[in-house]
Backbone as CSV, one residue per row, in Angstrom:
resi,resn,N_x,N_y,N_z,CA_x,CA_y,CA_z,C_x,C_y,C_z
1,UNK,-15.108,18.962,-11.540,-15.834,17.698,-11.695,-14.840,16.547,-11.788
2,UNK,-14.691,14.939,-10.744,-13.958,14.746,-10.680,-14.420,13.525,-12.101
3,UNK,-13.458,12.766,-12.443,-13.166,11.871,-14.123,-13.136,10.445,-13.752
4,UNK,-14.153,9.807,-14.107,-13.713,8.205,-13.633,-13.702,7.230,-14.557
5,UNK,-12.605,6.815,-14.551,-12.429,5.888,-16.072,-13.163,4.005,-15.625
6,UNK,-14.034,3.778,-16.484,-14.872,2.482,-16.429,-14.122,1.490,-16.832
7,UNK,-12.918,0.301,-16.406,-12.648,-0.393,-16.859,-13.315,-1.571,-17.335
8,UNK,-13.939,-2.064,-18.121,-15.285,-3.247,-17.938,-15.341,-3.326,-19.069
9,UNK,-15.810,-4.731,-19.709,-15.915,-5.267,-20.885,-17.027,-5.614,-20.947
10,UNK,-17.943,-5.908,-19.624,-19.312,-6.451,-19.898,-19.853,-4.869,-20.447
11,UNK,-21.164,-4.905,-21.335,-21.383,-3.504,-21.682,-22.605,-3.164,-20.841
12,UNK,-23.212,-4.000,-19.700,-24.581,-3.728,-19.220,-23.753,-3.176,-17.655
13,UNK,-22.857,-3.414,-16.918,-22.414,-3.351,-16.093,-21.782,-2.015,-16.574
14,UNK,-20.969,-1.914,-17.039,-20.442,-0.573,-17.588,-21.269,1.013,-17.517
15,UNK,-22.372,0.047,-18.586,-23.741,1.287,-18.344,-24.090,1.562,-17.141
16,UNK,-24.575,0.350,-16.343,-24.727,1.089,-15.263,-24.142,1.772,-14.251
17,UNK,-22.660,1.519,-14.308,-22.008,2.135,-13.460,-21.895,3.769,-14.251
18,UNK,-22.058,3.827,-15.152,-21.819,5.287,-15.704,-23.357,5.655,-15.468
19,UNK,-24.278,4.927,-15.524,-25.518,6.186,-15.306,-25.649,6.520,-14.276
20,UNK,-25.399,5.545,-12.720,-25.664,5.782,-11.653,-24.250,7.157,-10.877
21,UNK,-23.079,6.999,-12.036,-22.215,8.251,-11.312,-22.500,8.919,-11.735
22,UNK,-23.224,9.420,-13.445,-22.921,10.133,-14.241,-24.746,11.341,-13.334
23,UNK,-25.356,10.248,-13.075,-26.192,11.351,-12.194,-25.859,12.092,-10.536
24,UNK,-24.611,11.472,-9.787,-24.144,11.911,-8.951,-23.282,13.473,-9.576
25,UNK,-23.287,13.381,-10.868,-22.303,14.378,-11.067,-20.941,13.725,-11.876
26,UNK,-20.156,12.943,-11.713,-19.194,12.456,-12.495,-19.219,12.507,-13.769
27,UNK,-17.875,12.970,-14.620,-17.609,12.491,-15.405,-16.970,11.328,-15.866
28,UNK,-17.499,10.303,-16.720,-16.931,9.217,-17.020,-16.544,8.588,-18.494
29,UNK,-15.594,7.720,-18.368,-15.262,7.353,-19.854,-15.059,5.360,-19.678
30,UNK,-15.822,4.905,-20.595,-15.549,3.735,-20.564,-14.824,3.091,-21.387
31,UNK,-13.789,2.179,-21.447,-13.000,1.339,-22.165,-13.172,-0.096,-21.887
32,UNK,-13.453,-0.792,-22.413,-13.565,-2.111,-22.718,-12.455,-3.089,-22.881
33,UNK,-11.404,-2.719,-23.182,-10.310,-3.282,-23.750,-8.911,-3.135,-22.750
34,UNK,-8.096,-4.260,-21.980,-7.247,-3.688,-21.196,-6.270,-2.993,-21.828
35,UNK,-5.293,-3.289,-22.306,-4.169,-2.512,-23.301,-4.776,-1.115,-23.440
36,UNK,-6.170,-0.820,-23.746,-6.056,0.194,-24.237,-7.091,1.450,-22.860
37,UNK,-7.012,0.621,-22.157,-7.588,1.119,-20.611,-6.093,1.500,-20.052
38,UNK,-5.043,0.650,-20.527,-4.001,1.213,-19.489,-3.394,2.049,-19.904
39,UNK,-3.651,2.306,-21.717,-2.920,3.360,-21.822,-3.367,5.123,-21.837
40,UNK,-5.024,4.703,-21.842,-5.684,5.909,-21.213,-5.961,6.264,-19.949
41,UNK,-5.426,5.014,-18.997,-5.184,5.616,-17.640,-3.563,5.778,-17.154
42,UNK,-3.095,5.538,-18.194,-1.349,6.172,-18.442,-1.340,8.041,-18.628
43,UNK,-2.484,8.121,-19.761,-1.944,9.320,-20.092,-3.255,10.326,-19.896
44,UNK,-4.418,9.594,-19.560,-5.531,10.500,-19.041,-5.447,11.262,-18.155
45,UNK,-6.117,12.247,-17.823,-6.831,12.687,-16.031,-7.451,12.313,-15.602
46,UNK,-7.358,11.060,-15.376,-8.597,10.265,-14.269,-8.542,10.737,-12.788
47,UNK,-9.477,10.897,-11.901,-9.427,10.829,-10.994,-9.923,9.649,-9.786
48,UNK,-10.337,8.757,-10.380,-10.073,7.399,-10.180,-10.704,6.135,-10.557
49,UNK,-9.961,4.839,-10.923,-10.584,3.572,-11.918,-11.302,2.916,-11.580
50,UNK,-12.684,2.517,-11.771,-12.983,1.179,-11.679,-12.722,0.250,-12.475
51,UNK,-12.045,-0.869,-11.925,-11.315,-1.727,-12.638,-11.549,-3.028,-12.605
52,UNK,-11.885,-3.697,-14.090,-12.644,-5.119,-13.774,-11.421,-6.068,-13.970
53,UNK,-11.391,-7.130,-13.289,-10.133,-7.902,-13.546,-10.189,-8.165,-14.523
54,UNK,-10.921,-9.418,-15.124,-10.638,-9.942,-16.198,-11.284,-9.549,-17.699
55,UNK,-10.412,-8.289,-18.349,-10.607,-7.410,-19.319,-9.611,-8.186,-20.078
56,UNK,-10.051,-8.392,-21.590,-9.391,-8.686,-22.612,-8.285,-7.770,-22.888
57,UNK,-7.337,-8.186,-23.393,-6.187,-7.725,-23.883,-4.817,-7.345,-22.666
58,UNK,-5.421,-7.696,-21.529,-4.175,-7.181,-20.196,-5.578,-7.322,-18.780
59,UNK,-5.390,-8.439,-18.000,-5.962,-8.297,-17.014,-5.672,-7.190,-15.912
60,UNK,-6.731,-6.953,-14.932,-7.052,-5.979,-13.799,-6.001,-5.984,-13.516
61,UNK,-5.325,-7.064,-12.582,-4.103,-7.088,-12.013,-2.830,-6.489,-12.727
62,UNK,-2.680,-6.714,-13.735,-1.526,-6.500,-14.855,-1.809,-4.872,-14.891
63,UNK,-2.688,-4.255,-15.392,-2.971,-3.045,-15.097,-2.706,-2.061,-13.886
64,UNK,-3.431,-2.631,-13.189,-3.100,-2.026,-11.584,-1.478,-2.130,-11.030
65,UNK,-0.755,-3.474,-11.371,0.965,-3.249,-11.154,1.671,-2.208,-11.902
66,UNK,1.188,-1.729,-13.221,1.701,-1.196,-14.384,1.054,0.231,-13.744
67,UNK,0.083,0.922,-13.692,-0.342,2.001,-12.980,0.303,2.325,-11.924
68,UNK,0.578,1.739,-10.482,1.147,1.805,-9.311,2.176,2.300,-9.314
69,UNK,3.357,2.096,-10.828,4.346,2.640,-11.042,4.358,4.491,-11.296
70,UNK,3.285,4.428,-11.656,3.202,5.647,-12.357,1.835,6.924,-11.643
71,UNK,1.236,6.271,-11.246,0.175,7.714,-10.807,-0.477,6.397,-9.386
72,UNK,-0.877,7.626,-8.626,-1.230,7.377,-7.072,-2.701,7.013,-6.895
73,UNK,-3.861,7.581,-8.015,-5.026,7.780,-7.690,-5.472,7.058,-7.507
74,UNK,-7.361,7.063,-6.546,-7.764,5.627,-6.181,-8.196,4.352,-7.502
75,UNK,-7.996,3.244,-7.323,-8.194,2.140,-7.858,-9.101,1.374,-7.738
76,UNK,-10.436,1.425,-8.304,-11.198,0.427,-7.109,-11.630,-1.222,-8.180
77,UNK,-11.163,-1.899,-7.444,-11.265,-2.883,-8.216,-12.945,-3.422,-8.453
78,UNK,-13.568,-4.377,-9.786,-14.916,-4.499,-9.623,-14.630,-5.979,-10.373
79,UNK,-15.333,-7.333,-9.735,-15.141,-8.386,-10.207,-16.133,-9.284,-9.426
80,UNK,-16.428,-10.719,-10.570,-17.156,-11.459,-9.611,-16.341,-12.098,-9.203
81,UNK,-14.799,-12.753,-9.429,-14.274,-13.024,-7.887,-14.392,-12.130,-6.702
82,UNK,-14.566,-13.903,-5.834,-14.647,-13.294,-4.421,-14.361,-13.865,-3.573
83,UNK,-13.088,-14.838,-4.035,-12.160,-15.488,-3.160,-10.961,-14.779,-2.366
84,UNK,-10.880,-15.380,-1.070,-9.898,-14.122,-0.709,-8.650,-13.961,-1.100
85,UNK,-8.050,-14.881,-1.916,-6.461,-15.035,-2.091,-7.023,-13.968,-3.792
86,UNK,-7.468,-14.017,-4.240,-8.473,-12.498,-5.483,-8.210,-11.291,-4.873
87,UNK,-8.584,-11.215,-3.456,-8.652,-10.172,-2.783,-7.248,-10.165,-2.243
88,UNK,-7.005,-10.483,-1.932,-5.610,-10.091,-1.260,-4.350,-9.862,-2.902
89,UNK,-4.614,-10.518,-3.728,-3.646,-10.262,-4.788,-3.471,-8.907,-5.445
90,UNK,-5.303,-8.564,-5.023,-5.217,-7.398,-6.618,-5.113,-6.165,-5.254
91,UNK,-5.103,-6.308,-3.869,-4.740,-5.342,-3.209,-2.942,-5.161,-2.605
92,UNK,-2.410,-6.711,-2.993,-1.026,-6.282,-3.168,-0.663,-5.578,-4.347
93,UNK,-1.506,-5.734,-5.617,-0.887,-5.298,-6.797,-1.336,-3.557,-6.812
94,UNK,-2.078,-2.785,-5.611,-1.683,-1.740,-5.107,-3.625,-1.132,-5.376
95,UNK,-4.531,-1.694,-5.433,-5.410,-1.766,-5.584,-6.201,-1.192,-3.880
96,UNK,-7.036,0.251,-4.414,-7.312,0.489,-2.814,-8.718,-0.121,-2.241
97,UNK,-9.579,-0.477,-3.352,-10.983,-1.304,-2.425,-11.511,-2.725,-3.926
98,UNK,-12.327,-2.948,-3.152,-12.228,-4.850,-3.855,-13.892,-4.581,-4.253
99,UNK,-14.733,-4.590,-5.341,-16.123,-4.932,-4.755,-16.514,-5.789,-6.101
100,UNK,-17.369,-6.609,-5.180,-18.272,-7.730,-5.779,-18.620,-7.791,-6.476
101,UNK,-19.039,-8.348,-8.026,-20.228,-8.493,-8.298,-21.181,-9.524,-8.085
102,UNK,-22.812,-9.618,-8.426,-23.001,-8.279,-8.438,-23.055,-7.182,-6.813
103,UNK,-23.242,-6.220,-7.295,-23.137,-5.101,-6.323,-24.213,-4.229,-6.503
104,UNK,-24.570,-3.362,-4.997,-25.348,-2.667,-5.397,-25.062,-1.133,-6.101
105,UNK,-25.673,-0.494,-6.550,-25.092,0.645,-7.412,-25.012,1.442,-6.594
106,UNK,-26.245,2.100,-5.173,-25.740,3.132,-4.465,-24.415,2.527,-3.456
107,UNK,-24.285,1.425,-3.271,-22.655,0.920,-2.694,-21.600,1.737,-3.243
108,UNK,-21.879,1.026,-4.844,-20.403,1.733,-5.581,-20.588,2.989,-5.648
109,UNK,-21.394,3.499,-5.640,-21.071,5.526,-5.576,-20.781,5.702,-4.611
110,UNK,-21.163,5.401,-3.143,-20.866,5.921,-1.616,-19.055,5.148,-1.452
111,UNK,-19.016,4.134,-2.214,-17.468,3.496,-2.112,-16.877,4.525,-3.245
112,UNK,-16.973,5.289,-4.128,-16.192,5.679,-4.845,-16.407,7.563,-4.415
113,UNK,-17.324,7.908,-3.689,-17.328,9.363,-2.779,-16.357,9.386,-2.054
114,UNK,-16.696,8.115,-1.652,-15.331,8.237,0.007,-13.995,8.159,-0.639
115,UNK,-13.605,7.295,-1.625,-12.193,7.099,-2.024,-11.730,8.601,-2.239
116,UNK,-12.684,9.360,-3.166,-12.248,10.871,-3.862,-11.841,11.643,-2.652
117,UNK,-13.020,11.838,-1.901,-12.679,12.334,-0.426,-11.337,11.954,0.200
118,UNK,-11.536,10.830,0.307,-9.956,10.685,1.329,-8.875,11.169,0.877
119,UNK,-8.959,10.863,-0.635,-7.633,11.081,-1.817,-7.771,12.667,-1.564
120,UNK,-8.656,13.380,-1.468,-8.229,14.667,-1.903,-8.006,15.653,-0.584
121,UNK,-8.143,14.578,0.595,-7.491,15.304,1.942,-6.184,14.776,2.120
122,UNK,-5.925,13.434,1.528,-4.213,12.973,1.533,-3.671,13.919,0.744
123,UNK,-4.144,14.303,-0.422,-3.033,14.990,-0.973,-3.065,16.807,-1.154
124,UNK,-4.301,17.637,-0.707,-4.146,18.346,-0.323,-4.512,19.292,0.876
125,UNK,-4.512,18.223,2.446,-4.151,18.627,3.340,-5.038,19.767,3.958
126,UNK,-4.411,20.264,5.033,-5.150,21.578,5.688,-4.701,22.662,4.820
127,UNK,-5.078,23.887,5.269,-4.369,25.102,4.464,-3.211,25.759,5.321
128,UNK,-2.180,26.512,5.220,-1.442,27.481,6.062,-0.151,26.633,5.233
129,UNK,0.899,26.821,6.290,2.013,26.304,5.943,2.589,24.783,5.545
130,UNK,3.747,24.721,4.747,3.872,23.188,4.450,4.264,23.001,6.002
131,UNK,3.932,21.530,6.488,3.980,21.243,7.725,5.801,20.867,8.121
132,UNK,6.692,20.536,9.114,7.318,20.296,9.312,8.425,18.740,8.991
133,UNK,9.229,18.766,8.229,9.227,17.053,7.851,9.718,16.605,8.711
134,UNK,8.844,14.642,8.630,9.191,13.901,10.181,10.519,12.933,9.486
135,UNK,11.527,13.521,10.205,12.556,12.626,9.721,12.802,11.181,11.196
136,UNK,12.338,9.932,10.153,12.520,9.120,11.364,13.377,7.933,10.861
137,UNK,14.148,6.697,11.376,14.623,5.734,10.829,15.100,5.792,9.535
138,UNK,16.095,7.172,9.560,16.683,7.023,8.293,15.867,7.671,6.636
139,UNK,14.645,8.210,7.151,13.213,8.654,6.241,13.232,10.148,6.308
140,UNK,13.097,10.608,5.092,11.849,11.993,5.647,11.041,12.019,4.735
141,UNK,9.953,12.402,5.623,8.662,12.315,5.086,8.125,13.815,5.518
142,UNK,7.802,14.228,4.157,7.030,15.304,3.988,5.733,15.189,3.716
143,UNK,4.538,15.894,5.115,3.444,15.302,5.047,2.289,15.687,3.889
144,UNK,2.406,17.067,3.456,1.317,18.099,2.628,2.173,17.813,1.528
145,UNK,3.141,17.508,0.788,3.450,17.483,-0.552,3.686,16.142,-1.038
146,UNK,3.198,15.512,0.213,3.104,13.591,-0.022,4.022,13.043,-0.417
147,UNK,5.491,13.731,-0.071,6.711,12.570,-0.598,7.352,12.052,0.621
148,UNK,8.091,11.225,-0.019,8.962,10.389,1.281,10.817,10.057,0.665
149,UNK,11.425,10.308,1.142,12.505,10.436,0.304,13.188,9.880,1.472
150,UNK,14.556,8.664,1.223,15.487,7.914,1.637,16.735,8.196,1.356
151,UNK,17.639,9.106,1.909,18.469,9.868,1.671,18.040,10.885,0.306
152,UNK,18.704,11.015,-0.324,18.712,11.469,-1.634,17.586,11.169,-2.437
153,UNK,17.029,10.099,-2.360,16.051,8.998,-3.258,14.811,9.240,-2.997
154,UNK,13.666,9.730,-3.719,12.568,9.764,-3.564,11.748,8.635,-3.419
155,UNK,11.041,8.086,-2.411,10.440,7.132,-2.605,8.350,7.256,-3.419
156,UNK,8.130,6.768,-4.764,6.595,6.889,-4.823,5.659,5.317,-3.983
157,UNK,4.829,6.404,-3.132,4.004,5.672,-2.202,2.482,6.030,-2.733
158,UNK,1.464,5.200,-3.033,0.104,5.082,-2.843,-0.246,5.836,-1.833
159,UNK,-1.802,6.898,-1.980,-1.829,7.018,-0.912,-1.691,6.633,0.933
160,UNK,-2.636,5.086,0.334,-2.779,4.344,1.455,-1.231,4.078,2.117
161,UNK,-0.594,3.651,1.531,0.559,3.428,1.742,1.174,4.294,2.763
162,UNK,0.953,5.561,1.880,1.606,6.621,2.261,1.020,6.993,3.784
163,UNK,-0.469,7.455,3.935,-0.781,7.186,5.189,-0.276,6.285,6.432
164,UNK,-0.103,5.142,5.815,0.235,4.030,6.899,1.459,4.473,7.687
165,UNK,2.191,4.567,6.711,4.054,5.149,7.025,4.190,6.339,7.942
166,UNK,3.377,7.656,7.161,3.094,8.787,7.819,2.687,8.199,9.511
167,UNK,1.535,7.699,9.433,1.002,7.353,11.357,2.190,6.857,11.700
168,UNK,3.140,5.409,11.238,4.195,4.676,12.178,5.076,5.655,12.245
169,UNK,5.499,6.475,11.096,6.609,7.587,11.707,6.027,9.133,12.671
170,UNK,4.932,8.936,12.499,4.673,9.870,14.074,4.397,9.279,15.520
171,UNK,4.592,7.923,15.514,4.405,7.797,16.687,5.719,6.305,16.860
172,UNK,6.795,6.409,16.844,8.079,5.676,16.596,7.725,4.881,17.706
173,UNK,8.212,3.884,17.330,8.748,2.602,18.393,7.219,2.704,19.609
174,UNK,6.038,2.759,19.011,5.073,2.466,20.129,4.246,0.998,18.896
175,UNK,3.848,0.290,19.705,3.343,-1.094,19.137,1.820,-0.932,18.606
176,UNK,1.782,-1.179,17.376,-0.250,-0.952,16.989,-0.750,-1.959,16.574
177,UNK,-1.654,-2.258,17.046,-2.327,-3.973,16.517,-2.740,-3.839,14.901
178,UNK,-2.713,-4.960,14.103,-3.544,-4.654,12.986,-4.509,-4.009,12.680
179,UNK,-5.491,-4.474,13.678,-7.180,-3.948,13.434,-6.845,-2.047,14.008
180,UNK,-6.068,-2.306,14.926,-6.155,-0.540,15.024,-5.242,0.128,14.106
181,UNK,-4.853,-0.229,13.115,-4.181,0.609,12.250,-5.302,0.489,10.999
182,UNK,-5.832,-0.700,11.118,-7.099,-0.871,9.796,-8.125,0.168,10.101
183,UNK,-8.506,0.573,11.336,-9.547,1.108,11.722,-9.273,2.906,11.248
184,UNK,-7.778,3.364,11.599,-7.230,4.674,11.753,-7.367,4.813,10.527
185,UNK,-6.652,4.087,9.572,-5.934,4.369,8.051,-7.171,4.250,7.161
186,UNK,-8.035,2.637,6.812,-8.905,2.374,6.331,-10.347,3.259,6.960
187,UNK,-10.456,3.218,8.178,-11.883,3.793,8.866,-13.008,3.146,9.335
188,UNK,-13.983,3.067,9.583,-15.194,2.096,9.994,-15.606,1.479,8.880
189,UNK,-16.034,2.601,7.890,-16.831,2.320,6.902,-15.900,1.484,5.489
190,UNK,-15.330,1.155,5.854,-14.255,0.442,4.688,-14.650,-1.129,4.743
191,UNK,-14.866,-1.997,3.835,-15.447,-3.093,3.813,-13.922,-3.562,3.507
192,UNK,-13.622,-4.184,4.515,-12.226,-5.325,4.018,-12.138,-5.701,5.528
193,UNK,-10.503,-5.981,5.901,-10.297,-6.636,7.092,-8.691,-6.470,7.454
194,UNK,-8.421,-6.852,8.516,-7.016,-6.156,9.032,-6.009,-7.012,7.789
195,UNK,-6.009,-7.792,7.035,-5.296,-8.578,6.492,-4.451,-7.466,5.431
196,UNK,-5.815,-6.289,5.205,-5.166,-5.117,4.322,-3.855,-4.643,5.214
197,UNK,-3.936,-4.625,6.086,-2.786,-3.853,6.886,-1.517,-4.524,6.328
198,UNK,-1.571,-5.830,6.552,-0.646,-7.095,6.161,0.420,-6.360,4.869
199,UNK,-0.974,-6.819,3.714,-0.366,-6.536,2.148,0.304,-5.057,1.897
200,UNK,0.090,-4.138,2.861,0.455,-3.232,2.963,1.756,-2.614,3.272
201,UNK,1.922,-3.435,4.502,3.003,-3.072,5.352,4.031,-4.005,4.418
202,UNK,3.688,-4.998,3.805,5.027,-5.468,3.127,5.330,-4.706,1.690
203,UNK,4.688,-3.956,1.425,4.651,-2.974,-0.270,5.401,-1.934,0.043
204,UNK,4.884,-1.474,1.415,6.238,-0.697,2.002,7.542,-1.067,2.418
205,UNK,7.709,-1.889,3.182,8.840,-2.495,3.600,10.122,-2.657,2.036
206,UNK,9.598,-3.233,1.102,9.772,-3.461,-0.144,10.573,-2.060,-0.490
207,UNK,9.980,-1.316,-0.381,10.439,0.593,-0.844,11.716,1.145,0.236
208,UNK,11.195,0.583,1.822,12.210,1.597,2.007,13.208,0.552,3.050
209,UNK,13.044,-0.596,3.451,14.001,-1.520,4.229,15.313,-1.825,3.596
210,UNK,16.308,-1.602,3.930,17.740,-2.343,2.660,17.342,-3.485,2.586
211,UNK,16.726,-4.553,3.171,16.681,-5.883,3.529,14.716,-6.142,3.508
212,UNK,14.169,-6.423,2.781,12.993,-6.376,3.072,12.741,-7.788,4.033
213,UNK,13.374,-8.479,3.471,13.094,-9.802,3.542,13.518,-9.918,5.741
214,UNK,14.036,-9.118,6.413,14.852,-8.929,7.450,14.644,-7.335,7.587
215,UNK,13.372,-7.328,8.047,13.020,-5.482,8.141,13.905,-4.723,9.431
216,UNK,14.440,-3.768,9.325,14.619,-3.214,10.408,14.127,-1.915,11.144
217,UNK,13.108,-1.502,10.092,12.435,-0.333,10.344,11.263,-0.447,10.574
218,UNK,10.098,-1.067,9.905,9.234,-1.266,10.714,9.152,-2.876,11.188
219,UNK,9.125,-3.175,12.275,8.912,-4.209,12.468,7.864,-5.457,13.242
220,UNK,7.757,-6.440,12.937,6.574,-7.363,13.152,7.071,-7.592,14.463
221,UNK,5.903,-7.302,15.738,5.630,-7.653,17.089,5.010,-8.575,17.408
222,UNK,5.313,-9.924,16.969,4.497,-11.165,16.762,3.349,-11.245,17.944
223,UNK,1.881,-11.036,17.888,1.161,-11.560,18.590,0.106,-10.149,18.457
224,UNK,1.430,-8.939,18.599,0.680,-7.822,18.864,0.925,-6.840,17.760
225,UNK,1.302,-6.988,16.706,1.526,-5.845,15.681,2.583,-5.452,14.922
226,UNK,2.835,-4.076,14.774,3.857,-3.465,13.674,3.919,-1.938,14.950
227,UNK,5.782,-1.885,14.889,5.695,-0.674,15.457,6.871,-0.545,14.399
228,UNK,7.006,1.166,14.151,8.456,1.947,13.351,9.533,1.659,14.154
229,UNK,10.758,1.580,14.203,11.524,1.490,15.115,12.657,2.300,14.101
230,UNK,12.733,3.366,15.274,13.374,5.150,14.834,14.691,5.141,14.962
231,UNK,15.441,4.122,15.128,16.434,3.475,15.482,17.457,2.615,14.465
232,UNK,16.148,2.569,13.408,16.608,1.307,12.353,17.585,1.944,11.218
């Protein structure tokens, strides 16, 4: 049974998000308080947060940077901002989906099915053997045990993240538009927009470029995209 921790201070919103999972099957725990949300999603088993930004004692954002360090699982942010520079912040601060309030309740269960789902084919894969690692631009990336390591150095990647990297290092130095990497990585059914690709590709760059600021590994194809370049 998978564990979903309720970040939320309002107490009517809270409820309902726990009755409407808690009859899908979920287990859930609600906290009210940020400080003390981050430190039970520090040391809990969650299997993934809904997270309201503006929680007393440590906002959404502050949380979600402080988590990112430390565990991979999905994040889904829940707020009545719904400006996009809101949206684009709390998904740089490593945040994997954004939703509204208000919202509808069968939304947030079918948005928080799919997150578990995806999460639990990123990280445990087909069955048979560990797959082969793709060593590209200086990387290897091991695909079924989800690490990525830079010489010696382990790099920790978000799933999403991690996906993104995985596709550019299997297919090196070929050019992908935004929207078709939003479409592959994110999927149809993902409510956002290629801009995720954006906040993305620079969270990575950040991890594994010597130079983020002057990428040489993956790089911007002004007009037409982001290709790996296996070379870098």
């Amino acid at each position: 049974m998978s564990k979903i921790l309720i970040a939320e201070d309002d107490q009517e919103i809270a409820m309902l998000e726990r009755d409407y999972l808690e009859i899908e099957g979920y287990e859930t725990e609600i906290i009210a308080d940020g400080l003390q949300a981050l430190h039970a999603a520090e040391n809990g088993k969650y299997d993934l947060i809904l997270l309201d930004l503006m929680l007393p004692g440590c906002t959404g954002y502050e949380i979600c940077r402080r988590l990112r360090e430390k565990i991979d699982i999905p994040i889904l942010m829940v707020t009545a901002r719904t400006e996009s520079v809101d949206k684009i912040r709390g998904l740089g601060m490593g945040a994997d989906d954004y939703i509204a309030k208000p919202f509808d309740p069968a939304e947030l269960v079918a948005r928080v099915k799919a997150h578990l789902a995806r999460y639990q084919r990123l990280t445990t894969g087909s069955s048979g053997e560990e797959s082969s690692a793709i060593e590209v631009g200086g990387l290897r990336i091991l695909p079924k045990s989800w690490k990525v390591y830079k010489g010696d150095r382990e790099i920790k990647m978000p799933n999403r993240e991690f996906a993104l990297l995985k596709f550019l290092a299997e297919n090196p130095n070929i050019v992908f538009s935004k929207e078709y990497l939003f479409e592959t990585i994110w999927g149809y059914d993902y409510v956002g927009d290629s801009a995720t690709v954006t906040v993305h590709i620079g969270r990575i760059r950040d991890k594994i470029e010597d130079d983020p600021a002057h990428p040489q590994l993956i790089e911007t194809i002004w007009g037409a995209g982001y290709r790996l370049n296996s070379n870098g």
